[in-house]
VMD Tcl script that draws the C-alpha trace (Angstrom):
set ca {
  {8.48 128.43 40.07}
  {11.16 130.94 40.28}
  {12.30 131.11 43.71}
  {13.71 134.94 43.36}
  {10.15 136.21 42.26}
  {8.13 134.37 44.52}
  {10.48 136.61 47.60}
  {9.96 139.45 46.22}
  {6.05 138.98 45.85}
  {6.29 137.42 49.47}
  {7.77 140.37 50.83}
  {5.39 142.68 49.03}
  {3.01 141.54 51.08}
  {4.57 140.66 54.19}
  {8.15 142.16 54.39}
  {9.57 144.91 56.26}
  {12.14 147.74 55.26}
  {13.35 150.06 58.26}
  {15.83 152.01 59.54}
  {15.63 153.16 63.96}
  {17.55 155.53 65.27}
  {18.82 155.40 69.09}
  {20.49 157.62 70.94}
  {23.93 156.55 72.34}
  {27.04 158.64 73.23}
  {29.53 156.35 72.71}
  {28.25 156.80 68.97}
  {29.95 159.43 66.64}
  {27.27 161.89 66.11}
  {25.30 160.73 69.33}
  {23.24 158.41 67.02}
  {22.96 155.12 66.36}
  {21.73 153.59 63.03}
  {20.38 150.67 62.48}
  {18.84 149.41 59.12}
  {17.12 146.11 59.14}
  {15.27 143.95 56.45}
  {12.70 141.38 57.86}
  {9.71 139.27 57.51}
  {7.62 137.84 60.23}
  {5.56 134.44 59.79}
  {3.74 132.28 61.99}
  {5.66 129.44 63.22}
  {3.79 126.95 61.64}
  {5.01 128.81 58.51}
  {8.71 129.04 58.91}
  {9.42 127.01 55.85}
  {9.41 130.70 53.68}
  {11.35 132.22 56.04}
  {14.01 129.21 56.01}
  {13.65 129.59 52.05}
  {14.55 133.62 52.02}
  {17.55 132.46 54.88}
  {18.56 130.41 52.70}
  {18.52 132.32 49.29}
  {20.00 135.18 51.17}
  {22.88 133.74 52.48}
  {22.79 135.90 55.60}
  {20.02 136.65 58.12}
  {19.24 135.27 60.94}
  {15.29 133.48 62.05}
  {14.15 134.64 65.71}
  {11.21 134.41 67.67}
  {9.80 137.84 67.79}
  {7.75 137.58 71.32}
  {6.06 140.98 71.02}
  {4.07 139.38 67.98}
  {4.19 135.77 69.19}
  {6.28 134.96 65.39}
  {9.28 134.14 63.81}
  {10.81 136.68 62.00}
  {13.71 136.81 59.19}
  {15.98 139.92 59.35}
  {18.91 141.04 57.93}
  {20.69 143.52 59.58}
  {24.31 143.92 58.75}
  {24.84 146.58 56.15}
  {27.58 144.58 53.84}
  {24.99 141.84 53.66}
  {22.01 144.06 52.87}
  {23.91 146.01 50.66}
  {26.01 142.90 48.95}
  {22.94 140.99 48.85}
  {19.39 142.10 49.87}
  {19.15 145.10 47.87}
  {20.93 144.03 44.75}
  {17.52 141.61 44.52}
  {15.09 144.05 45.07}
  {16.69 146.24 42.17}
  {16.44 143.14 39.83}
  {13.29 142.14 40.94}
  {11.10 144.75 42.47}
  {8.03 144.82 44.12}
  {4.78 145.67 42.35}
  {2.64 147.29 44.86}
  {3.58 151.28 46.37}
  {5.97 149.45 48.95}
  {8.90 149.69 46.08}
  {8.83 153.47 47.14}
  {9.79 152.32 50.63}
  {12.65 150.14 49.11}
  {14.07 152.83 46.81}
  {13.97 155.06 50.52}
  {15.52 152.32 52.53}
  {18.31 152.05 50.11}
  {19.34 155.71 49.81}
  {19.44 155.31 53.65}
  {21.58 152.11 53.68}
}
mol new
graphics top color blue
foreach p $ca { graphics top sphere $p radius 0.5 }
foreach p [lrange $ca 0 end-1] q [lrange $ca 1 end] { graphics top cylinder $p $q radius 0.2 }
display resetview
């Protein structure tokens, strides 16, 4: 099976693209930015989100208590723009979360 397809379908279903905004004065602009890629899984599933670690050559995999899962995110912008979104422009999600991609990009 090919590895890059089966992430992008994964992530169609389960993946996450957002961007949060905090305040902070110490931040030019009083803002600060923070875009982040990620995928939560049960624990007993954590093989997928070694896989997308892995494929991605960045990321890191962290409990996420608020969920009680681990989650895959990528959150520094060279690596999302170097890496994440170059394979979501060759291989794009089907469903109406590509429109959430192309947004996330722009923001990147």
């Amino acid at each position: 099976m090919d590895v890059a397809s089966y992430i992008s379908g994964y992530v169609d279903g389960e993946g996450c693209f957002t961007v949060s905004f905090s305040p902070r004065t110490k931040m030019r602009g009083g803002w600060e930015v923070r875009p982040s890629f990620s995928v939560s899984q049960n624990a007993d599933r954590s093989g997928v989100l070694k896989l997308m670690q892995t494929y991605f050559q960045c990321g890191s995999i962290r409990p996420d208590r608020s969920e009680r899962t681990l989650k895959f995110e990528v959150r520094s912008i060279d690596d999302l723009v170097s890496k994440v979104l170059p394979h979501f422009a060759q291989y794009p999600l089907l469903s109406e979360k590509q429109r959430e991609v192309e947004t996330f990009c722009q923001s990147v």
